[in-house]
VMD Tcl script that builds the backbone (N, CA, C; Angstrom):
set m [mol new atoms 243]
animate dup $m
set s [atomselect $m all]
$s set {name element resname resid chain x y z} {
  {N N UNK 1 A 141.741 96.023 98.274}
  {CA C UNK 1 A 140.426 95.817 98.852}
  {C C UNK 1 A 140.407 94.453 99.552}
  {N N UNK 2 A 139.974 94.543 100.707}
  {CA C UNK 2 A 139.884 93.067 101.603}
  {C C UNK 2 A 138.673 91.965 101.509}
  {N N UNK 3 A 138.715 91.102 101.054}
  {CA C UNK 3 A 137.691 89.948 100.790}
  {C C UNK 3 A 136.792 89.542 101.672}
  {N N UNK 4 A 135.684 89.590 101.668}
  {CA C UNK 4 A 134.867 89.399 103.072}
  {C C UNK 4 A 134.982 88.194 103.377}
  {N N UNK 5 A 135.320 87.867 104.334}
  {CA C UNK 5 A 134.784 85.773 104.603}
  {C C UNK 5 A 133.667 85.115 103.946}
  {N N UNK 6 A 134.328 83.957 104.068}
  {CA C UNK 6 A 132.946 83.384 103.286}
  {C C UNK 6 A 131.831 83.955 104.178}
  {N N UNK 7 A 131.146 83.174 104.991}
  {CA C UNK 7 A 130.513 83.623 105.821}
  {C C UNK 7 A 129.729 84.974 105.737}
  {N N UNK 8 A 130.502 86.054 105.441}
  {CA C UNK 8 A 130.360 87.753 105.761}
  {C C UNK 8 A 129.690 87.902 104.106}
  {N N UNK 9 A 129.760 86.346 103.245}
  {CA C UNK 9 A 128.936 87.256 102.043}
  {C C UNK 9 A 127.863 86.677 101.704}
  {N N UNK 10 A 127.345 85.967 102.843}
  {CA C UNK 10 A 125.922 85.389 103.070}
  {C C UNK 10 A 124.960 85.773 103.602}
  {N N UNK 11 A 125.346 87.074 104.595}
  {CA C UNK 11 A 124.666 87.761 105.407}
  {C C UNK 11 A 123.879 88.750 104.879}
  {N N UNK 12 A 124.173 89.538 103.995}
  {CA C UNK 12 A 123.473 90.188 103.131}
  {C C UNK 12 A 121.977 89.431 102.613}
  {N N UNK 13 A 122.494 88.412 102.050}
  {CA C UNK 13 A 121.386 87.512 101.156}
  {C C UNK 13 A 120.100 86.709 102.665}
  {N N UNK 14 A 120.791 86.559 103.305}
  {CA C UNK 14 A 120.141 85.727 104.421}
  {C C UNK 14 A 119.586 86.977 104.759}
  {N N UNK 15 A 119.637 88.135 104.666}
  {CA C UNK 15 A 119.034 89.144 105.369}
  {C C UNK 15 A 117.876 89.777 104.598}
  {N N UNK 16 A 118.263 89.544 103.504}
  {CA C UNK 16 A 117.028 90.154 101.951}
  {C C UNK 16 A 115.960 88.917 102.261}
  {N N UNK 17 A 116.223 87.783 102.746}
  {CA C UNK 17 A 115.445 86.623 102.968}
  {C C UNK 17 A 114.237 86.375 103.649}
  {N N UNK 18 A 115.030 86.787 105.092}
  {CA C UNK 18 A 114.445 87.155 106.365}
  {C C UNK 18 A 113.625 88.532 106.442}
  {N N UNK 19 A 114.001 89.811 106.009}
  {CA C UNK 19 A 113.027 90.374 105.430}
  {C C UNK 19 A 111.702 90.131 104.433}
  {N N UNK 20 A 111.902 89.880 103.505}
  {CA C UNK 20 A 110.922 88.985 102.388}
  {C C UNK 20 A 110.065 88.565 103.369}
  {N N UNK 21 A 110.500 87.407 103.899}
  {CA C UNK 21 A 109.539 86.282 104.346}
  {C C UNK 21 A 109.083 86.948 105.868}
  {N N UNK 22 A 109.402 87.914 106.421}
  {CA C UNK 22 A 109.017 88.884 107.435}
  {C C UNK 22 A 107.441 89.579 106.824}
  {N N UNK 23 A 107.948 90.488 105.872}
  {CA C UNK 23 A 107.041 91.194 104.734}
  {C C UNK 23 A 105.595 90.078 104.467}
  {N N UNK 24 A 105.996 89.132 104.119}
  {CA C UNK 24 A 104.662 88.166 103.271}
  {C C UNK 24 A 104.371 87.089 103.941}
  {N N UNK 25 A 104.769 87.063 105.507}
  {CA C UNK 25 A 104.496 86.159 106.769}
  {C C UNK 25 A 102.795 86.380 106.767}
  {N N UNK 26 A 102.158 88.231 106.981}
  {CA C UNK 26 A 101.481 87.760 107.612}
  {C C UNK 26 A 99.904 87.834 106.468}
  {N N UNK 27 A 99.885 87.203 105.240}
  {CA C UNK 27 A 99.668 87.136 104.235}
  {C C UNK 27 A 99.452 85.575 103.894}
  {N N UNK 28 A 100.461 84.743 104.523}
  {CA C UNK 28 A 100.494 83.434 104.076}
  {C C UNK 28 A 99.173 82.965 103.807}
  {N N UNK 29 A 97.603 83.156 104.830}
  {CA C UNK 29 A 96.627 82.435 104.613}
  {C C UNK 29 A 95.860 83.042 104.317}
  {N N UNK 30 A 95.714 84.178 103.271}
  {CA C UNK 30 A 94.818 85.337 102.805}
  {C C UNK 30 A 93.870 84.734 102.015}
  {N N UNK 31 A 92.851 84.896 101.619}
  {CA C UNK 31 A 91.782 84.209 100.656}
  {C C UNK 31 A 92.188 85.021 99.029}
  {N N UNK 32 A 90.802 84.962 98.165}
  {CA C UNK 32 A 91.491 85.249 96.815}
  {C C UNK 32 A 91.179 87.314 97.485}
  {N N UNK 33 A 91.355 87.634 96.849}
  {CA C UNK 33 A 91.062 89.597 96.074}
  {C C UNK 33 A 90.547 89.722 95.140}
  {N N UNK 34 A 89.657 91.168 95.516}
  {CA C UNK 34 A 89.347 91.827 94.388}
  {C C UNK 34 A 88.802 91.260 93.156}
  {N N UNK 35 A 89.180 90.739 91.920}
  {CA C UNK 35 A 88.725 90.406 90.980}
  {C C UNK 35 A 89.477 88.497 90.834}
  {N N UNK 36 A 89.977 88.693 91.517}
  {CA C UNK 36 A 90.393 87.013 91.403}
  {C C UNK 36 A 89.508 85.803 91.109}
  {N N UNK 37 A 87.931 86.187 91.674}
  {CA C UNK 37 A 86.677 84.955 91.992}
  {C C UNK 37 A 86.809 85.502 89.818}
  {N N UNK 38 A 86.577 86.174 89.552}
  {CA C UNK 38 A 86.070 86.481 88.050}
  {C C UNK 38 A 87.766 85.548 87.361}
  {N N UNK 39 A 88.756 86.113 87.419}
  {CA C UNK 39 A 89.839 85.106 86.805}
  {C C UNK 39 A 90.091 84.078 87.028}
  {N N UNK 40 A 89.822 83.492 88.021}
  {CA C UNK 40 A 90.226 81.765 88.317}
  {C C UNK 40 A 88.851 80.789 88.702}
  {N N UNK 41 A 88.230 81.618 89.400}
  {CA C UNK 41 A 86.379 80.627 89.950}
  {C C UNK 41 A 85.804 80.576 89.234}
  {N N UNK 42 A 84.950 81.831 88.649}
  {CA C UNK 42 A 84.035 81.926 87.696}
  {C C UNK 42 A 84.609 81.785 86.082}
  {N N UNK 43 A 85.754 81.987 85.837}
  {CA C UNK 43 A 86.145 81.900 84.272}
  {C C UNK 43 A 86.244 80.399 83.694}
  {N N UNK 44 A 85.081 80.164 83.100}
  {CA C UNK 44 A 84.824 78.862 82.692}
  {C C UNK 44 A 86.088 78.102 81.694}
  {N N UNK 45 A 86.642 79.041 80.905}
  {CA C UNK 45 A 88.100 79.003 80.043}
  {C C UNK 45 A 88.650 78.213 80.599}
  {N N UNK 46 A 89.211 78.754 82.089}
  {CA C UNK 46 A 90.029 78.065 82.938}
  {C C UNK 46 A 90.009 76.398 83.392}
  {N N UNK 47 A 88.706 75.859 83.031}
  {CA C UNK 47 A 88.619 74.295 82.745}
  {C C UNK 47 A 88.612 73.743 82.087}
  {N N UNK 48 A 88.388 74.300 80.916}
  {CA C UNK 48 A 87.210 73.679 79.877}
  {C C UNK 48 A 88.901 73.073 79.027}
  {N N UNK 49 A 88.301 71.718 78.456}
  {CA C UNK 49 A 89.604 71.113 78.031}
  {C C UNK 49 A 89.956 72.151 76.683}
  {N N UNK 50 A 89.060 72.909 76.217}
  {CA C UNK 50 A 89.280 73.296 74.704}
  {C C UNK 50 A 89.270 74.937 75.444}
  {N N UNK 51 A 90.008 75.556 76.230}
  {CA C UNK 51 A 90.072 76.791 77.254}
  {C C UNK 51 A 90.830 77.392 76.805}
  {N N UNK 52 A 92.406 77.039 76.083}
  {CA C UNK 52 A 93.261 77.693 75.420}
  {C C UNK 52 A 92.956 77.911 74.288}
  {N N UNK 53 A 92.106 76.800 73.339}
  {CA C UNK 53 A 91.650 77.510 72.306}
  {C C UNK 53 A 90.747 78.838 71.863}
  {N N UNK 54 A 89.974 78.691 72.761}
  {CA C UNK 54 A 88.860 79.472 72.991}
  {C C UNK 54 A 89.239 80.612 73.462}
  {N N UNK 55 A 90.225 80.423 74.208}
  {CA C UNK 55 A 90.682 82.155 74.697}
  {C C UNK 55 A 91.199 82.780 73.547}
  {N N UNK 56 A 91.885 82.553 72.724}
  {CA C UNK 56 A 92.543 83.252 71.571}
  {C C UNK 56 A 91.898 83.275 70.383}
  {N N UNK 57 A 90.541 82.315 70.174}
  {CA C UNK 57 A 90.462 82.238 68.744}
  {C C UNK 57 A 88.764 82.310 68.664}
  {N N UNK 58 A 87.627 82.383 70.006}
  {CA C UNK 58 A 86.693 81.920 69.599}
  {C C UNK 58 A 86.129 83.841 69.812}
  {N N UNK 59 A 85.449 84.832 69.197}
  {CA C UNK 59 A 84.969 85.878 69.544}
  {C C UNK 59 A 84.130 85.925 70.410}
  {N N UNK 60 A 83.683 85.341 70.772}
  {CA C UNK 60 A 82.384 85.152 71.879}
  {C C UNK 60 A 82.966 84.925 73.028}
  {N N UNK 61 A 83.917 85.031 73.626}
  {CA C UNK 61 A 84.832 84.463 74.746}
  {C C UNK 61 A 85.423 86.412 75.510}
  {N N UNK 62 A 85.077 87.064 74.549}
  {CA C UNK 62 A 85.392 88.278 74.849}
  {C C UNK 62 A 84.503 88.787 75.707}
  {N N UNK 63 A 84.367 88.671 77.069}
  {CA C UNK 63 A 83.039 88.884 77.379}
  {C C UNK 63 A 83.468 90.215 78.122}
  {N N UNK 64 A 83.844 90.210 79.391}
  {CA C UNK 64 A 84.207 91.567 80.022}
  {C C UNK 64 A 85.976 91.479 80.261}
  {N N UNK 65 A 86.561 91.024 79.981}
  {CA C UNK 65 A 87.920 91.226 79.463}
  {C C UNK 65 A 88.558 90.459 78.106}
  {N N UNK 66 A 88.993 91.162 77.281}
  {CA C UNK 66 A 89.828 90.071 76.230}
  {C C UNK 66 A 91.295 90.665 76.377}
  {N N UNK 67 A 91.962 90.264 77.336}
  {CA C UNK 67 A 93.688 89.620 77.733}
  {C C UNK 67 A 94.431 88.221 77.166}
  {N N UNK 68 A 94.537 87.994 76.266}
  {CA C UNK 68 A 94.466 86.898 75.870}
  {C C UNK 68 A 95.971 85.921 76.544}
  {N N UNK 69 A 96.856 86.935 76.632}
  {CA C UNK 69 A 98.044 86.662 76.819}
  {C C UNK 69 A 97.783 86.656 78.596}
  {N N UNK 70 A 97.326 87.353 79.556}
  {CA C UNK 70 A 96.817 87.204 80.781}
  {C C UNK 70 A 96.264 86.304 81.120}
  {N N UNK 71 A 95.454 85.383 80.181}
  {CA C UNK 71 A 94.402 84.709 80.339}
  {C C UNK 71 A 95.391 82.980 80.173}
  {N N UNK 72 A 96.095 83.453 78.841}
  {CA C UNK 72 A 96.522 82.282 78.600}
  {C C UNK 72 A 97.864 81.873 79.956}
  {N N UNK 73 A 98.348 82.855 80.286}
  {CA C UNK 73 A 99.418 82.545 81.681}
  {C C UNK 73 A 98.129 81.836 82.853}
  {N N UNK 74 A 97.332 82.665 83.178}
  {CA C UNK 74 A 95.910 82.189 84.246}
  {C C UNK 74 A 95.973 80.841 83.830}
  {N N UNK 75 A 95.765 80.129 82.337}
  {CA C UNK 75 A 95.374 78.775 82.265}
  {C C UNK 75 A 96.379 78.205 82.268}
  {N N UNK 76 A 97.884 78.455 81.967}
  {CA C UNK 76 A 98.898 77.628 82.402}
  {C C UNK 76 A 99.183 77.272 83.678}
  {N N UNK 77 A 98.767 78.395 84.410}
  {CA C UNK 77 A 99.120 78.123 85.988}
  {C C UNK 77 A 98.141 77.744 86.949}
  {N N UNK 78 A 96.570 77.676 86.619}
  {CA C UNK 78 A 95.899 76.672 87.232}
  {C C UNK 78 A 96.549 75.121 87.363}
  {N N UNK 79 A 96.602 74.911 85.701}
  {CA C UNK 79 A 97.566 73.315 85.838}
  {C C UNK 79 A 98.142 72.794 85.966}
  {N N UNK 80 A 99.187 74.045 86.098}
  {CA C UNK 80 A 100.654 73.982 87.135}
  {C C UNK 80 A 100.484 73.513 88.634}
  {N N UNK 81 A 99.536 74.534 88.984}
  {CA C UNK 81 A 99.547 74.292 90.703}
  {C C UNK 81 A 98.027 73.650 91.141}
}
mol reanalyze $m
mol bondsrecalc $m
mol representation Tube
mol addrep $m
């Protein structure tokens, strides 16, 4: 079996790339969706310094979703980004 060039085994990957970023070009400046204003705007959790506690442990926090594990990624990654 013959070895592709260096070169010849980049093209593949540069091409999955250029697709991708073809695909989600015209997306780049989209606003939120659908239920997003309720998970990140309006979900008070998402600030509140005591937000991780409260998502997992307080019952009253169950209001129209209890995801706790959804919720708790949502509050890691507000403070991430």
């Amino acid at each position: 079996m013959r070895r592709l060039p260096f070169s010849g085994r980049f093209v593949p990957m540069i091409l999955i790339v250029v697709v991708t970023a073809a695909a989600y070009f015209p997306v780049l400046d989209a606003d939120f969706i659908w239920d997003d204003d309720k998970h990140f705007v309006e979900d008070q959790l998402m600030t509140a310094p005591d937000g991780l506690y409260r998502i997992w442990f307080d019952p009253d926090q169950a209001v129209w979703n209890y995801w706790p594990i959804s919720r708790t990624s949502f509050w890691i990654e507000r403070r991430l980004w």
